[in-house]
N, C-alpha and C positions, 0 to 999 in steps of 0.2 A: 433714629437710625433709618426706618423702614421709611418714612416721609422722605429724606434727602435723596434715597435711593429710588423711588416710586418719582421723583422732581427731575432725577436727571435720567430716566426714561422717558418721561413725557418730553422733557426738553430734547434728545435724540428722535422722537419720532418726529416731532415738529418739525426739528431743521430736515428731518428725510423728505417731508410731507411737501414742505416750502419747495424742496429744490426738484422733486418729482413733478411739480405744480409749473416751476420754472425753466425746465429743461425744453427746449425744443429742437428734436432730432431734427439733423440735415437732409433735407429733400429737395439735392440739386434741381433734379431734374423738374421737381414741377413748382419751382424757382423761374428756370427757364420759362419751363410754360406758362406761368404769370405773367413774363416780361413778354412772351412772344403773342401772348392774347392781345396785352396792348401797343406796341411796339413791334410788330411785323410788316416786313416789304417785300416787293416781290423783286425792288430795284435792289442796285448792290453801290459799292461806291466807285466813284469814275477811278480813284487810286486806293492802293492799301498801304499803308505806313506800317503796322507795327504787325508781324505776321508771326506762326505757332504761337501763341502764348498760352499759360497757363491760368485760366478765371476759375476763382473758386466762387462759389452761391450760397446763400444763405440767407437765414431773416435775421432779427434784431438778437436774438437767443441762440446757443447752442454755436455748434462749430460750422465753420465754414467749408465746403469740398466740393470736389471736380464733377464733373457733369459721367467721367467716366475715364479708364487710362487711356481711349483709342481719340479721345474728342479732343482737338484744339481749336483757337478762334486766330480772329485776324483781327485785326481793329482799326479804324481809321476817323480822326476827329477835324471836324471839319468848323465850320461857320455854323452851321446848323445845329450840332452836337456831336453826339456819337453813334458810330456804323458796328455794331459787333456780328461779324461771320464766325458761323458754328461748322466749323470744319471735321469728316471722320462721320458722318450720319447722312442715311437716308435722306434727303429730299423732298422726297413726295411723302415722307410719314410723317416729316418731323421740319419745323418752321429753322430753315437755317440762316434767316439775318433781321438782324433788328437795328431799326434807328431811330435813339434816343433824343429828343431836343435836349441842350446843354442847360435849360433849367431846370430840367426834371434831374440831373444828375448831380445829387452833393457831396462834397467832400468832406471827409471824417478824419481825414487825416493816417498820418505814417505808424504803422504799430512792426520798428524791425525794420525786414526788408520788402515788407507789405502795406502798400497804400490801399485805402477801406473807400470805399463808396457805395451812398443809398442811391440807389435807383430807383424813381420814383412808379411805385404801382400802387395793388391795395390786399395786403399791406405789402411796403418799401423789400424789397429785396435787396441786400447788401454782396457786394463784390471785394476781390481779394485781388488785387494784381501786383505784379512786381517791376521794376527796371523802368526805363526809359518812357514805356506806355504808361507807367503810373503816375510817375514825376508829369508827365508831358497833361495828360489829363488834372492832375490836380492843380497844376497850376492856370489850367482852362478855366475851371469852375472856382477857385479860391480854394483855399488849402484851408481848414479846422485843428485847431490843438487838440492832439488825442489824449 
């Protein structure tokens, strides 16, 4: 008795232990600042195609979320890759556009009404977008079965 019951405490703190171990909180923001270490410009793009949207950020772990309620981006996918402006912030404190080449950016595929992409850094930052900008981008870089 006291064995089977002493077995599935250990086996509860294990799995607490594993997924404490596995969790990794959302830190849009210096998501962003990873992508904008490597991928910052001071150009912008000659057009914008797909404008307010909503990008969520994230790593491989953990949930995906917004940079913040006031921030949207703009997006614009070209020959080269992709343009994402950070619209709703500073300027001068905060890097607001990045451009991606189209092979650093992979497709992960559709989960819902959300298309997933790594963005290549170190480590890959994952993006969440929706609608027309998602479809239009996955189908740039090849689409992945989720």
């Amino acid at each position: 008795m006291f064995s089977s019951t002493a077995f599935i405490v250990f086996a509860i703190l294990l799995v607490v232990t594993i997924a404490a171990f596995s969790f990794e909180p959302a830190k849009p923001f210096a998501d962003w600042l990873r992508l904008a270490e490597r991928y910052a410009t001071e150009r912008r793009p000659s057009e914008t195609q797909y404008t307010n949207l909503n990008i969520l950020f994230g790593g491989h772990r953990g949930r995906l979320k917004r940079l913040n309620d006031f921030v949207t981006f703009d997006a614009t996918i070209d020959d080269f890759g992709l343009w994402i402006v950070c619209k709703g912030v500073d300027d001068e404190q905060f890097v607001p556009v990045i451009k991606v080449p189209g092979t650093h950016v992979r497709a992960l595929g559709q989960h819902g009404k959300n298309y997933m992409f790594d963005l290549y850094a170190e480590p890959p930052v994952r993006i969440s977008v929706q609608g027309d900008f998602g479809a239009a981008l996955s189908g740039r870089t090849g689409s992945a079965d989720a």
